[in-house]
N, C-alpha and C positions, 0 to 999 in steps of 0.2 A: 626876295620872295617871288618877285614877277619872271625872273630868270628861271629858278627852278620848276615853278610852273609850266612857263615855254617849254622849258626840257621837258618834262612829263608829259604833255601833250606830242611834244613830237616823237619822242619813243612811242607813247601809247598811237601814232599813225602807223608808223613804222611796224609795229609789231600787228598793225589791222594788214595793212599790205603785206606783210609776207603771209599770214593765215589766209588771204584773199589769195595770193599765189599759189599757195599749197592744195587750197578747193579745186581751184580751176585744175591741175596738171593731173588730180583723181579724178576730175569728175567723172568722165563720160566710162571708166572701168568699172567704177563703184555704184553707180546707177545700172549700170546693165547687168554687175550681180546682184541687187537688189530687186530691181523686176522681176530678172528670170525664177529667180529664187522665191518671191511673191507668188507668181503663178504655180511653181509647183507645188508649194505650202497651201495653194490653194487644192490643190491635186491629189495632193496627200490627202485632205481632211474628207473629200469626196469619195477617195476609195476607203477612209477607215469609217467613216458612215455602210458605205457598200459590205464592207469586211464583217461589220458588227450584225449586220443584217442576216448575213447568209451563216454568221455561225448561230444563231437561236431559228431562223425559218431556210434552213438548206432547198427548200423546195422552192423559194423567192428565186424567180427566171433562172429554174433548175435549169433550162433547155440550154442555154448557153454558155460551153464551155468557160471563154476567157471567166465569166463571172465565178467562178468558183473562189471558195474561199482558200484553200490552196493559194491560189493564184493571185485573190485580189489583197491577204495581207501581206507578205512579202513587196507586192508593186505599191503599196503602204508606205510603207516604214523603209524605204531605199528612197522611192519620193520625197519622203520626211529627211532622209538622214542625207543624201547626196544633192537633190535636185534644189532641197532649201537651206537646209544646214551649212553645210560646206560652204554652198556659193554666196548664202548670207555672209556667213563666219568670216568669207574672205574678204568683204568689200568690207567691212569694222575692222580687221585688220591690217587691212592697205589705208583706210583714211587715218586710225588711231598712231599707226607706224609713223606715216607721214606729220601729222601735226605734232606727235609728242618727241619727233626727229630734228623737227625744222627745216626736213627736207622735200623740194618739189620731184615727183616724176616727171623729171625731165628726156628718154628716152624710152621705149619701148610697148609706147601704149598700141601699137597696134600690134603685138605679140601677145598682149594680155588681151584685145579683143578676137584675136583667132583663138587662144588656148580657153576663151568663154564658151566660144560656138563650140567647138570641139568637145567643153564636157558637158553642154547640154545636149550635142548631137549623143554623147557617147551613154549621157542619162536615157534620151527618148528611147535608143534602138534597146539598150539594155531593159528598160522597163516595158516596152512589148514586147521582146521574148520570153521575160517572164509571161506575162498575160496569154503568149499564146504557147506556153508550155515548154518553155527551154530553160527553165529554173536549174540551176546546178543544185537545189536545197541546201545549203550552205547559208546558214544565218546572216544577212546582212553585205553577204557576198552573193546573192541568186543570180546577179545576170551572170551573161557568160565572159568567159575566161578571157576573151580577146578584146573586153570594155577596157580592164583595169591599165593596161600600159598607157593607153590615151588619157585617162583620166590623173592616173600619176607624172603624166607629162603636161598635163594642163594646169596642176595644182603645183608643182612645180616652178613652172613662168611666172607664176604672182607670187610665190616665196622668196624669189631671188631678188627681185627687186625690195625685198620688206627687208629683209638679211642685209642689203647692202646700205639701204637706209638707216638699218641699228648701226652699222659698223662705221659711217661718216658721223652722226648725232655728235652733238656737243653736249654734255651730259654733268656741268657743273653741280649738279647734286648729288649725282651718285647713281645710285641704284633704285632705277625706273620701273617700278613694281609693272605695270600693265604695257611697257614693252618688253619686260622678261617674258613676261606669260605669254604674248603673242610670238614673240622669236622659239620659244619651243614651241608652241603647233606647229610652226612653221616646220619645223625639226621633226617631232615625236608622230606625227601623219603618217610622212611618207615613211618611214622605221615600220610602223606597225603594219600600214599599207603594203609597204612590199613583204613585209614579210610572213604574211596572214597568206598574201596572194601565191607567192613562190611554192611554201608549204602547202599552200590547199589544191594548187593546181597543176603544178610542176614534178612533183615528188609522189610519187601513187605507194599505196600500202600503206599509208597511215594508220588507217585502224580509229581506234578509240584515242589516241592522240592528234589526228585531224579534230576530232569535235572539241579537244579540248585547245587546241590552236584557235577554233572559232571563237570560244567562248572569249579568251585573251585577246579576242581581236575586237570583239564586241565592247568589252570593260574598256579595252586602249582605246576606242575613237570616243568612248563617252568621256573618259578620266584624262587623257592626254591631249584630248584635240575641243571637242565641246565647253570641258569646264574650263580650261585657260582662257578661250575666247571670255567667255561670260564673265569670269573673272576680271581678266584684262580690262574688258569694257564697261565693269561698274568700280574698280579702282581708278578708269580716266574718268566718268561719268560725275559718279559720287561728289571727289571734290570740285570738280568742274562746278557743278550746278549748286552746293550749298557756300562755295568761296572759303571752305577750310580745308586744310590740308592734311592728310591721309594721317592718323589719330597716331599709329606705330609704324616706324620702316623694318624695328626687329621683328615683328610679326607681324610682314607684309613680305619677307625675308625665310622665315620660317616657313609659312603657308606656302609660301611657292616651292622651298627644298624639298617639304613633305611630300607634296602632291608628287615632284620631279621622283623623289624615290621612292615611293611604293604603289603610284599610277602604274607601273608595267609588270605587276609584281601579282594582280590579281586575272578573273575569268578561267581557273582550271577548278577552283569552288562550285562551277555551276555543275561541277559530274563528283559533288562528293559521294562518295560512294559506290562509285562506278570503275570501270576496270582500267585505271589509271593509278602509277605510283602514288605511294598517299603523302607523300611530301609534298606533290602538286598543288593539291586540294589545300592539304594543311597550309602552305605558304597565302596560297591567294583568301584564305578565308581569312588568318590575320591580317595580311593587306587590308582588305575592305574596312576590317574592323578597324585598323588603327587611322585609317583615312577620315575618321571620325575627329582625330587631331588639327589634320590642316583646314577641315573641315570648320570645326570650334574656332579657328583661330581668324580665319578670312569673316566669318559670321562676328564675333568680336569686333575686327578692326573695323566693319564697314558700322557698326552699331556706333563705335566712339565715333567715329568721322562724321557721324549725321548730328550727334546730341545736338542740343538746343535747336536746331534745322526742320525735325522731322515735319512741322507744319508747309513745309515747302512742297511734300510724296502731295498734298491734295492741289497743286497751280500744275507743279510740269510734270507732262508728259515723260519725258525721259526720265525724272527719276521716281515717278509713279512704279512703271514699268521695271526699270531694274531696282527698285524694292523688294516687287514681289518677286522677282527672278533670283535675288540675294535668299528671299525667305524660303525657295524651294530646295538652295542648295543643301541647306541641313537636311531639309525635307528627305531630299537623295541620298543622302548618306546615312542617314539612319534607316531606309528603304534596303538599302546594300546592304547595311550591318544584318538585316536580317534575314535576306536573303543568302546571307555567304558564310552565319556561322554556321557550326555544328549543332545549335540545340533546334532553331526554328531551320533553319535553311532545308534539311532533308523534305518537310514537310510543306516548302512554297517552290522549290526551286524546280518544278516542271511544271507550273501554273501559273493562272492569269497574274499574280506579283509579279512574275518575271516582266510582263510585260508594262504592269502599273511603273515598275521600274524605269523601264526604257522611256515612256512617257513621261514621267517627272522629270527624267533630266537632260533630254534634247528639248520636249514643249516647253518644258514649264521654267527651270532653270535658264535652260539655253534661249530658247527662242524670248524668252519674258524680255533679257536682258537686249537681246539683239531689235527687239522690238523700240523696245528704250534710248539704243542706238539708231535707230533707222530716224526716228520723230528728231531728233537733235541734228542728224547729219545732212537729212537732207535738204531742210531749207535751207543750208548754209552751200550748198551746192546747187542749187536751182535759184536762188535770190529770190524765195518768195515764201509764203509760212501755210500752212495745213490751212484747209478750205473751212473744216466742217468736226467744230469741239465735241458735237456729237457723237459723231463714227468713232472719234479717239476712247470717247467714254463707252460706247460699244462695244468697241475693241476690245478694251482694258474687260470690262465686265464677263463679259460671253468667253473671254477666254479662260478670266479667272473660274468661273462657275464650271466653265466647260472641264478644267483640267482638274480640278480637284475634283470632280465628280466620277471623272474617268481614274482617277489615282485609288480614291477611299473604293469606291466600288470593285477594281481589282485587287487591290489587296483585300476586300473582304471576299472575294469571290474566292479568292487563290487559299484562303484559310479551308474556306468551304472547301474548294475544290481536294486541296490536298490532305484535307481530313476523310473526304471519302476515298482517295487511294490509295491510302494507308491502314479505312476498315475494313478487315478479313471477309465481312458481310458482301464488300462490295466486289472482292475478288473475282468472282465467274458473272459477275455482271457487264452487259453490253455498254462501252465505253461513252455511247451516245446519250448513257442516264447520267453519267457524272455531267455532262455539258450540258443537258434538261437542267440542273440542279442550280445551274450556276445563268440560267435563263432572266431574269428580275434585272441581274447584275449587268448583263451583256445590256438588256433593253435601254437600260440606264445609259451604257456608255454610245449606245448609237444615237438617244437622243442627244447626249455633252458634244458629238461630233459633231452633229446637225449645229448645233451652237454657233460653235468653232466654226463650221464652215460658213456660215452665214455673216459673222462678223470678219473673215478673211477676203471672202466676195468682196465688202466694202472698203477693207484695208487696200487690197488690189485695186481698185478702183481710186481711192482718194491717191495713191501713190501714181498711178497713172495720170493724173492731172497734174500731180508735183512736178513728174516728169516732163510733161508737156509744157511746164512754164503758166498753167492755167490758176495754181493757187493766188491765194490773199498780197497783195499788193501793201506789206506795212512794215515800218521796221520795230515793231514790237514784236517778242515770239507769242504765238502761241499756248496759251495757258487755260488750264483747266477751270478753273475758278478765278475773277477776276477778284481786286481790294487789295487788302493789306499785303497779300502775296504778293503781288506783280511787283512791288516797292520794293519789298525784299531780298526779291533774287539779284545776285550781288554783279556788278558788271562785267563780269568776266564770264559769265554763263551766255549771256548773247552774243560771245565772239565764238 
């Protein structure tokens, strides 16, 4: 008995020092996407506060170009999607890669800290020339043309090393749900990436199949690249933090084929109607809808995998946070279904939905989870725990309020909105009364931002201290509530 013991204890060292190897040889790539990415998620919420402002008062410091809203929602939502998204997305999937590989990076971290610099440099210059008017208007592609090689070369350098680490992994169970998911972004990015950019900028005459290449480009970074990460990271998360193990692998199996085949298959739905083959439309509208399947099916698996657990969403942090990140997904996809069929879609699919859309499922889905991830990752990288249980409950709070405020509001707005542009009444009417109409709704969504940015301020700040080595000196984590929880969470969640 004393023997077996011994042995368990030295395994259980053993398997502390290589996780302790594995932290160290991420650290300093996964921290400086983390910051950077903090600050611009800060930057994001400042200009959709700005954004929100100047589309119900135009006249707010009409005098200054850059501020226009032209201008300042585009430098938005590329802030949102490139400058946080991405660079978050990547440091969850280089530490997730690494630990669920059992591989250290061991060579090339200062390629991964030049191809950093590089797509932040290639974000800042990209997001002033939007501001000061060199917008391509091209959804989600506005900077110019000469950003995207740098940035598909920088996202790139941190793929290759995640790709080589799935391909060494020792994999005696089999089929690794949340590095499957991460090894396609790695994959389905740059596909969509180049090929959004080739066709929108290389190829002239498009026509009315350029805006429907956008659209496809649009649906691919959210379905192929956003939701695998969040995925990914609340299939490690999940059973990491409650000590059971993922409820189905047939349908953690499924979930991932579905998304894999019909993620590239939607976004020509956003122009039904429009002077586009109708087989386009028709295909990406069923897409969306049937995405409702893998959809059901990841929302299932993560529900078994918590049972008897769930008292645990109220101590930790991480899985607070990708809870609600899990509860958005469905959220998204029944948002999609209705924006991309035929009965409701005509009637939301130029309106504020669209954009309720895009915010449910980079904030609220994507970023909830990745939030979830940052609280768990990085005091195992810094050797020290979160300062201040307050800011984390602020956090949590101001964002939940925040985003579902800005979600219900746009889709009510978008009901409103596209019911007025579809009454005959409103035909020879000046376009700036449907946007009066839809006023209440906007006001709404600049104070949810104001929210958001003020608990982001703090998040940036507490993570700055993380970084600094300035946190809590304890080798307990971190937890929301203390008592009977702390007891509970099983000892594999604090490795």
């Amino acid at each position: 008995m004393q023997t077996t013991s011994s042995s368990a204890d030295t395994d259980l060292q053993a398997d502390n020092l290589r996780r302790a190897a594995i932290d160290k040889s991420v650290k300093g790539p996964v921290l400086f996407l983390f910051l950077n990415g903090a600050f611009w998620l800060m930057a994001s919420t400042i200009l959709g506060v700005l954004a929100a402002l100047k589309l119900f008062a135009p006249s707010f410091l009409g005098d200054c170009p850059v501020l226009q809203y032209g201008r300042l929602q585009p430098t938005h939502l590329n802030a949102l999607v490139y400058g946080w998204g991405v660079q978050a997305g990547l440091g969850v999937m280089l530490w997730i890669m690494a630990r669920r590989s059992g591989q250290e990076l061991k060579s090339g971290k200062s390629v991964l800290y030049v191809a950093g610099v590089f797509w932040n440099i290639a974000v800042t210059l990209g997001l002033l020339s939007i501001l000061f008017g060199g917008s391509t208007s091209i959804e989600w592609l506005e900077m110019p043309k000469w950003v995207w090689p740098i940035m598909l070369a920088a996202f790139l350098c941190f793929a290759w090393p995640m790709t080589t680490m799935f391909a060494r992994a020792f994999r005696p169970e089999g089929f690794m749900v949340s590095t499957w998911y991460i090894l396609g972004a790695c994959f389905w990015f740059p596909w969509i990436f180049v090929t959004a950019n080739v066709a929108l900028h290389c190829l002239p005459g498009l026509g009315a199949l350029g805006a429907g290449i956008n659209a496809w480009y649009v649906h691919g970074v959210i379905l192929l690249f956003f939701a695998p990460v969040a995925i990914g990271s609340a299939y490690y998360f999940i059973p990491k933090i409650t000590g059971q193990p993922i409820a189905s692998s047939q349908l953690a199996q499924m979930g991932f084929w579905a998304l894999a085949c019909l993620g590239g298959w939607t976004g020509m739905q956003h122009y039904m109607g429009g002077p586009l083959p109708a087989w386009m439309p028709a295909i990406g509208s069923l897409s969306a809808v049937l995405l409702l399947v893998p959809v059901g099916v990841v929302g299932l698996n993560h529900h078994l995998t918590t049972l008897g657990k769930h008292s645990l969403v109220a101590s930790s942090p991480t899985l607070r946070f990708t809870f609600l990140g899990a509860i958005f997904y469905p959220i998204s996809g029944v948002i999609l279904a209705l924006v991309s069929n035929f009965t409701t879609g005509p009637t939301l699919q130029f309106t504020n939905a669209w954009y309720g859309f895009q915010i449910v499922a980079v904030y609220g889905f994507f970023s909830m989870s990745v939030f979830g991830a940052i609280y768990y990752i990085v005091p195992r990288l810094t050797g020290c725990e979160w300062l201040s249980v307050r800011l984390i409950r602020n956090h949590f709070w101001f964002s939940t309020y925040g985003i579902a405020t800005i979600v219900v509001t746009s889709l009510v707005a978008g009901v409103q909105q596209g019911g007025d542009l579809n009454h005959p009444e409103m035909w020879d009417q000046d376009f700036y009364q449907l946007v009066m109409h839809t006023q209440p709704y906007i006001i709404a969504r600049a104070v949810a931002w104001g929210l958001i940015t003020w608990s982001n301020i703090w998040f940036l700040v507490h993570l700055m201290l993380m970084v600094a080595g300035l946190g809590r000196r304890s080798s307990a984590p971190t937890l929301l509530h203390h008592g009977h929880e702390e007891s509970s969470l099983p000892h594999g969640a604090h490795a």
